[in-house]
PyMOL commands that place a pseudoatom at each C-alpha (Angstrom):
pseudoatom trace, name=CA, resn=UNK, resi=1, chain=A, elem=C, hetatm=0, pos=[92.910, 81.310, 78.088]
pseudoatom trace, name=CA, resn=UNK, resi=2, chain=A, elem=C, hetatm=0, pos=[92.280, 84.747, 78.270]
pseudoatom trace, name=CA, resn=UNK, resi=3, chain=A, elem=C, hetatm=0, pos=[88.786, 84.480, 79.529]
pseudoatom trace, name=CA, resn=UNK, resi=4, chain=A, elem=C, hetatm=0, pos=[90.149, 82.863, 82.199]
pseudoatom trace, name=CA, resn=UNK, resi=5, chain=A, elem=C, hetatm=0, pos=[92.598, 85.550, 83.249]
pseudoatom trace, name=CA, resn=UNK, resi=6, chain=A, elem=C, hetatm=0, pos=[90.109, 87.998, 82.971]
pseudoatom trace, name=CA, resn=UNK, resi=7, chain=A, elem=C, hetatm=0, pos=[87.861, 85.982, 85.301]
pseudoatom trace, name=CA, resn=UNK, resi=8, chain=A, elem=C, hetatm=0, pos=[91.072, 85.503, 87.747]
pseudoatom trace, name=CA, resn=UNK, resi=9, chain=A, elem=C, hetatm=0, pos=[91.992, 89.456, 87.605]
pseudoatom trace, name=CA, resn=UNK, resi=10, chain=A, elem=C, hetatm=0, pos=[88.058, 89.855, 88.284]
pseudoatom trace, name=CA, resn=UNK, resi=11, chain=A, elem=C, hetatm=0, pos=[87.777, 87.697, 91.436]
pseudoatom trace, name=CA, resn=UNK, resi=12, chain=A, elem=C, hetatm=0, pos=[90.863, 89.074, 93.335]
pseudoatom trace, name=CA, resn=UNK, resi=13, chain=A, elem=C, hetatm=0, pos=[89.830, 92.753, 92.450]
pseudoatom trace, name=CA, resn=UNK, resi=14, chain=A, elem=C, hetatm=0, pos=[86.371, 91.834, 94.103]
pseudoatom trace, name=CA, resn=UNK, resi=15, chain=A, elem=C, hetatm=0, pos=[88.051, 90.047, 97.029]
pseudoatom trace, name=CA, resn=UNK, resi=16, chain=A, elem=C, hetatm=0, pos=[90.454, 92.868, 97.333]
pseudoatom trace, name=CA, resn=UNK, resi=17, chain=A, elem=C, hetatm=0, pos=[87.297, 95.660, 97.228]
pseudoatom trace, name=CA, resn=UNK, resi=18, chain=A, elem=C, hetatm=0, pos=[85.205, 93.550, 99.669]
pseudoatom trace, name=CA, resn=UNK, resi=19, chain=A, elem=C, hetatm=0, pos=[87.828, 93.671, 102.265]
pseudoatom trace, name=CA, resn=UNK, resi=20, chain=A, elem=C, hetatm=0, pos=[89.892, 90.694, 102.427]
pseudoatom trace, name=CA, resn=UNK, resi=21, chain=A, elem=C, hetatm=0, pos=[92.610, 90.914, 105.303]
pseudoatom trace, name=CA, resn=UNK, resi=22, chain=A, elem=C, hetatm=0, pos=[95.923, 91.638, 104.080]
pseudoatom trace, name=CA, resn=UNK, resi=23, chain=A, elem=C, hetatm=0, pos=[98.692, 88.886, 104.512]
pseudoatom trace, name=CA, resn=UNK, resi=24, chain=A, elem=C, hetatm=0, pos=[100.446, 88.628, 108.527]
pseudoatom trace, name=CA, resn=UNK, resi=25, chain=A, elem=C, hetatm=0, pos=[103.062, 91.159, 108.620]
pseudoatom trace, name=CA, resn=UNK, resi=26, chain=A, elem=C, hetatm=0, pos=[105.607, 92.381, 111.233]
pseudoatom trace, name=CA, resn=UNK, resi=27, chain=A, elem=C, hetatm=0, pos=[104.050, 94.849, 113.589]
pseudoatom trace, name=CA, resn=UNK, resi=28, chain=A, elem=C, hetatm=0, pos=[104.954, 96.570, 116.651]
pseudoatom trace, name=CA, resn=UNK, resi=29, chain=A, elem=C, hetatm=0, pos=[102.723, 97.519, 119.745]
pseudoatom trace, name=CA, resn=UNK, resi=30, chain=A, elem=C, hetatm=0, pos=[104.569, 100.048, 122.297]
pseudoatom trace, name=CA, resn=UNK, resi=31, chain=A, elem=C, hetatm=0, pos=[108.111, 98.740, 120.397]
pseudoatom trace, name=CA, resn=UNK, resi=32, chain=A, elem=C, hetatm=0, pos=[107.089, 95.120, 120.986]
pseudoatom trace, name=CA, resn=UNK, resi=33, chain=A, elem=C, hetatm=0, pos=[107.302, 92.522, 118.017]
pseudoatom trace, name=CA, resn=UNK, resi=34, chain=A, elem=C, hetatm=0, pos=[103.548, 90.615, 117.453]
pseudoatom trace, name=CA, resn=UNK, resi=35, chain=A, elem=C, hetatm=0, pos=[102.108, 89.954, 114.060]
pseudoatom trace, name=CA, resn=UNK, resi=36, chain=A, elem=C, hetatm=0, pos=[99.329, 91.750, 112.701]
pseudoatom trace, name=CA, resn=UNK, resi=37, chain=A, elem=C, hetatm=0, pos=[96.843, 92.511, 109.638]
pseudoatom trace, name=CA, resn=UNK, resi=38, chain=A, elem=C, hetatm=0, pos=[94.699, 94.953, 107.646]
pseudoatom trace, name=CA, resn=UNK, resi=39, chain=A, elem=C, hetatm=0, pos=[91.635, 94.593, 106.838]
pseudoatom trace, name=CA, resn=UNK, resi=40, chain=A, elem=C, hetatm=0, pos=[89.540, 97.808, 105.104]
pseudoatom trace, name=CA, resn=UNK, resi=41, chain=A, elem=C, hetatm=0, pos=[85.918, 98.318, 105.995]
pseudoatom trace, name=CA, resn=UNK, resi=42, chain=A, elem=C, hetatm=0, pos=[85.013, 99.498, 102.633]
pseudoatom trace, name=CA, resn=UNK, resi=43, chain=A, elem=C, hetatm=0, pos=[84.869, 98.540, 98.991]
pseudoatom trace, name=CA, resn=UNK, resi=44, chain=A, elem=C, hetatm=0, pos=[85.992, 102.172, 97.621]
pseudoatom trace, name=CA, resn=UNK, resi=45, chain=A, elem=C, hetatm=0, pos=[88.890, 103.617, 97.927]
pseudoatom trace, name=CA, resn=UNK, resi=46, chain=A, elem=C, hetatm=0, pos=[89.620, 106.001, 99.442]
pseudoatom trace, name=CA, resn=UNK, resi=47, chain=A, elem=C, hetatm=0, pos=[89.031, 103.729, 102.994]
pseudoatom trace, name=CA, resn=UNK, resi=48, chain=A, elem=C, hetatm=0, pos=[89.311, 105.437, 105.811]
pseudoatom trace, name=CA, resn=UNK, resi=49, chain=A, elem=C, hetatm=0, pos=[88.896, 102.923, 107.998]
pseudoatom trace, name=CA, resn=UNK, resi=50, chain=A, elem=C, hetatm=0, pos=[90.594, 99.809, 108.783]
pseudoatom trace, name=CA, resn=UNK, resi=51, chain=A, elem=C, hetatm=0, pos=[90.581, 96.584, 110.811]
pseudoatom trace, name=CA, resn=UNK, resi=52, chain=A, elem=C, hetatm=0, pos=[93.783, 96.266, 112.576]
pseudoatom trace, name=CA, resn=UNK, resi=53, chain=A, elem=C, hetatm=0, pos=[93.802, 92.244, 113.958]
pseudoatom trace, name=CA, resn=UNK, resi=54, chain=A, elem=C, hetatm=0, pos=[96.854, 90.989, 116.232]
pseudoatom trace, name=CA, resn=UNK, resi=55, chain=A, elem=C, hetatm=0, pos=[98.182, 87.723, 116.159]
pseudoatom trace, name=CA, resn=UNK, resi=56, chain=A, elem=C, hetatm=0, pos=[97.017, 87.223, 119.486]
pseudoatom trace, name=CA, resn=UNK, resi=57, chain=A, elem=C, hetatm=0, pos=[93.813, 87.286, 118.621]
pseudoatom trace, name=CA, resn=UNK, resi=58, chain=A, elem=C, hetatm=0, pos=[92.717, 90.964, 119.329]
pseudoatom trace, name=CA, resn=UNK, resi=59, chain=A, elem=C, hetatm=0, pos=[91.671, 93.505, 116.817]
pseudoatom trace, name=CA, resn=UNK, resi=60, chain=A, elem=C, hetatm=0, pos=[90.254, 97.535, 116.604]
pseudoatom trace, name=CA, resn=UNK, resi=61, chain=A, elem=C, hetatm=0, pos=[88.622, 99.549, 114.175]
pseudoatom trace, name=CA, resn=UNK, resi=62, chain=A, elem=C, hetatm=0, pos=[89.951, 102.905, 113.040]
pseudoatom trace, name=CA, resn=UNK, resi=63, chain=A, elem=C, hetatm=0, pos=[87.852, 105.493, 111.611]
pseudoatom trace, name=CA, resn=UNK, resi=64, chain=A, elem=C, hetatm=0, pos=[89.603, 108.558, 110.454]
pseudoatom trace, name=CA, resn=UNK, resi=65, chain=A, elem=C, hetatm=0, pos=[88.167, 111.875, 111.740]
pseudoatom trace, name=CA, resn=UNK, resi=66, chain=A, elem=C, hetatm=0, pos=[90.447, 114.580, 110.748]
pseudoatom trace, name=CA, resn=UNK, resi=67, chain=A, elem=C, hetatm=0, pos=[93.614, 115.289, 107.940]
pseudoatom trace, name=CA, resn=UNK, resi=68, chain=A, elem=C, hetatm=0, pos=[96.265, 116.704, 109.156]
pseudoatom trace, name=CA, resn=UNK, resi=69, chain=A, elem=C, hetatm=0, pos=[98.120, 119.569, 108.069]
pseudoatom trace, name=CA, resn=UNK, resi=70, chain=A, elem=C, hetatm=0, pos=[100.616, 117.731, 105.658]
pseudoatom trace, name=CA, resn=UNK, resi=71, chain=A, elem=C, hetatm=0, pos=[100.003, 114.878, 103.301]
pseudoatom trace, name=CA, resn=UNK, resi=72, chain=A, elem=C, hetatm=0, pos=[101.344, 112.086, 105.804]
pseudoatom trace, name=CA, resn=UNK, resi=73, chain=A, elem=C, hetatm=0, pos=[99.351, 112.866, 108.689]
pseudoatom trace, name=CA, resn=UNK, resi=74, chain=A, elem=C, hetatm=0, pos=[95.880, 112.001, 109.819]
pseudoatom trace, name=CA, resn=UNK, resi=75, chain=A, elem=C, hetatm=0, pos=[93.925, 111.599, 113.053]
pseudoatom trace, name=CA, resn=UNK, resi=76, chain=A, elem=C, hetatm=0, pos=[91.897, 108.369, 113.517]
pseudoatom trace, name=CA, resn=UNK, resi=77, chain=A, elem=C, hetatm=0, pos=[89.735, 106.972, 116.317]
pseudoatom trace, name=CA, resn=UNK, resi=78, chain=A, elem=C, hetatm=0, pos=[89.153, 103.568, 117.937]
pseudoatom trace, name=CA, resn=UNK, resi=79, chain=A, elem=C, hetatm=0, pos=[85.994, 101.327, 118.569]
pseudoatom trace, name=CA, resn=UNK, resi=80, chain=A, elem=C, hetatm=0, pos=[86.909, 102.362, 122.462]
pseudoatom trace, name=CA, resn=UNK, resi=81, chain=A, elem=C, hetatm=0, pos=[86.669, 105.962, 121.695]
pseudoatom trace, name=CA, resn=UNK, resi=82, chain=A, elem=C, hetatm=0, pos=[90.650, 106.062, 121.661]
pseudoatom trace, name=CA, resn=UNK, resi=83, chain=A, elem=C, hetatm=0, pos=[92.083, 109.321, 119.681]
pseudoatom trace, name=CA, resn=UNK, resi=84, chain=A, elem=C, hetatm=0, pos=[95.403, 108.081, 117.361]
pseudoatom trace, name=CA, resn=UNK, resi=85, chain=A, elem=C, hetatm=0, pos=[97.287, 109.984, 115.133]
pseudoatom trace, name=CA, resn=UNK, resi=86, chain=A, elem=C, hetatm=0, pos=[99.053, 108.721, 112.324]
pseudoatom trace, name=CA, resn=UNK, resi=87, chain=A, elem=C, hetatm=0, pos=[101.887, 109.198, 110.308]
pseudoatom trace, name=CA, resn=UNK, resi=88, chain=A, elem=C, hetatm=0, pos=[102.075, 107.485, 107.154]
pseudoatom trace, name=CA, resn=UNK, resi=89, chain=A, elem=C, hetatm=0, pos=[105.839, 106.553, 105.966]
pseudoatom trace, name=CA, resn=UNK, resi=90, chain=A, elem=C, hetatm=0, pos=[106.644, 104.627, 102.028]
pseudoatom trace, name=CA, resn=UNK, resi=91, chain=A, elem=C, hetatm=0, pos=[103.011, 102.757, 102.119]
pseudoatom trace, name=CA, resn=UNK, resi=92, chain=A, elem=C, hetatm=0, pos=[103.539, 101.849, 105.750]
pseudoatom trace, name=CA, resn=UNK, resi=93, chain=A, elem=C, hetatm=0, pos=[102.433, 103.526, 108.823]
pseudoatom trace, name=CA, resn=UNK, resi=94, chain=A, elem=C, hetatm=0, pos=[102.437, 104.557, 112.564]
pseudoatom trace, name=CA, resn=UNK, resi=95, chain=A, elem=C, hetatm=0, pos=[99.977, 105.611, 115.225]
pseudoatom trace, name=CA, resn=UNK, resi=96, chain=A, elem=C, hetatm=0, pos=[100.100, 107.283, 118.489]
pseudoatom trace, name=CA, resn=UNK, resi=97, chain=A, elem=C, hetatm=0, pos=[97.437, 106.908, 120.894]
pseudoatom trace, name=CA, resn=UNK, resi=98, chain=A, elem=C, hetatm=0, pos=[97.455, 110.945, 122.186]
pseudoatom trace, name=CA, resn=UNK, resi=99, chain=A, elem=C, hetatm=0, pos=[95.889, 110.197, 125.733]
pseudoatom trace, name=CA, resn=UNK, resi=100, chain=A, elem=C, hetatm=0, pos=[98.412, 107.235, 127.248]
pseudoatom trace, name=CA, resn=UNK, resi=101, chain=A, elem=C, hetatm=0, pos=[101.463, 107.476, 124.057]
pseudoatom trace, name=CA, resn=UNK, resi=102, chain=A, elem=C, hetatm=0, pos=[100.614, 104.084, 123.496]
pseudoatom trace, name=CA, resn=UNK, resi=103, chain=A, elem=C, hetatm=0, pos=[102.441, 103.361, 119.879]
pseudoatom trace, name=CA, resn=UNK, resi=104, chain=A, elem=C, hetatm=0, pos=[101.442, 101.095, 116.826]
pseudoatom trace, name=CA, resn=UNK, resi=105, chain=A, elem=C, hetatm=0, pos=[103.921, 100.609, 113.637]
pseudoatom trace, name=CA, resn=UNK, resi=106, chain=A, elem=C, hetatm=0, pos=[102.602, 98.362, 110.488]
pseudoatom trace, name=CA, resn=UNK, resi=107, chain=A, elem=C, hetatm=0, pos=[104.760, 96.195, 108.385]
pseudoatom trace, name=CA, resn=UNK, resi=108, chain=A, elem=C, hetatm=0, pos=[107.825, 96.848, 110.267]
pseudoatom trace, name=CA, resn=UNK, resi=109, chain=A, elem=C, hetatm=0, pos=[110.372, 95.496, 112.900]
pseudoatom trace, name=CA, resn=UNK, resi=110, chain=A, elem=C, hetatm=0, pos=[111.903, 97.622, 115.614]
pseudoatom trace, name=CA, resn=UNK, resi=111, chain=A, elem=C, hetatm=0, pos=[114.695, 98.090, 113.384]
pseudoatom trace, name=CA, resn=UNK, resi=112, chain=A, elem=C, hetatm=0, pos=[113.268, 98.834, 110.266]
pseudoatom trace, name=CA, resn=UNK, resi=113, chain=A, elem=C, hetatm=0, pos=[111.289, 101.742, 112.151]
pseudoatom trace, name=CA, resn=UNK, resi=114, chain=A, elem=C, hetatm=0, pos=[114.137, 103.157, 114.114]
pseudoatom trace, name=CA, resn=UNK, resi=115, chain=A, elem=C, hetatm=0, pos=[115.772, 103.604, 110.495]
pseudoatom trace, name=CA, resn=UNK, resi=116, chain=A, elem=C, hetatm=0, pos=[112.612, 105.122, 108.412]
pseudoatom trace, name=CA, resn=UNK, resi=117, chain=A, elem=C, hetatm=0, pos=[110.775, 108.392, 108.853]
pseudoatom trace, name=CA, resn=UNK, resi=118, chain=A, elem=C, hetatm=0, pos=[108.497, 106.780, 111.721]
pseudoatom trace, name=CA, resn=UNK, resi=119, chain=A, elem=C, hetatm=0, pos=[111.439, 106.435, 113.805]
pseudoatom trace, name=CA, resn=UNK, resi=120, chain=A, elem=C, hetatm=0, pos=[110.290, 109.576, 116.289]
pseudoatom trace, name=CA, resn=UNK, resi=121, chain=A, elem=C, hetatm=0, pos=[107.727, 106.707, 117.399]
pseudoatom trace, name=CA, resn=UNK, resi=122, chain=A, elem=C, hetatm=0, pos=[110.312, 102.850, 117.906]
pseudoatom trace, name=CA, resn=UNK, resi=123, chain=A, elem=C, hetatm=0, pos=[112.654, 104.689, 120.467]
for i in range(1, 123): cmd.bond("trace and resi %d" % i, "trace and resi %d" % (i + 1))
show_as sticks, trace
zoom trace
């Protein structure tokens, strides 16, 4: 029995570390509901970059290029050459395209953001 654990801790570690896409959660694009997923690119932490798939079927990369001065920022860039930076609030986090203010939240609804530290970007 507990060889069998082990072996069941084993394979979801290695599914975890080989990027498996996290389950569908509530998302917003520019304040507007849609389902989406994470996926990281890499099998060590710390990842710094992610797969971010939409319900719809789209999805972008994002590659962090910079920290930012305090511990919840960071600046990340697209597959499209897109500059984002994001602010990271209780394991969830925001983005903000800084050419067109073009906003992504993860694992939260409109409310939910306008009441957390992210809510400078669901007005």
């Amino acid at each position: 029995m507990f060889g069998c654990l082990l072996m069941l801790a084993f394979l979801a570690t290695t599914l975890i570390a080989l990027g498996e896409p996290e389950p569908w959660t509530a998302c917003l694009y520019n304040n507007e509901s849609i389902g989406c997923r994470r996926t990281f690119m890499c099998s060590e932490a710390p990842c710094l970059t992610f797969k971010l798939e939409w319900k719809d079927g789209l999805s972008d990369i994002f590659t962090m290029y910079k920290r930012g001065r305090s511990r919840n920022i960071s600046y990340y860039s697209d597959t499209r050459g897109g500059k984002w930076i994001m602010q990271s609030y209780a394991g969830r986090f925001g983005l903000e395209n800084l050419a067109n203010g073009n906003t992504i939240i993860f694992d939260m609804t409109l409310r939910d953001c306008r009441e957390s530290g992210l809510s400078d970007l669901c007005k």
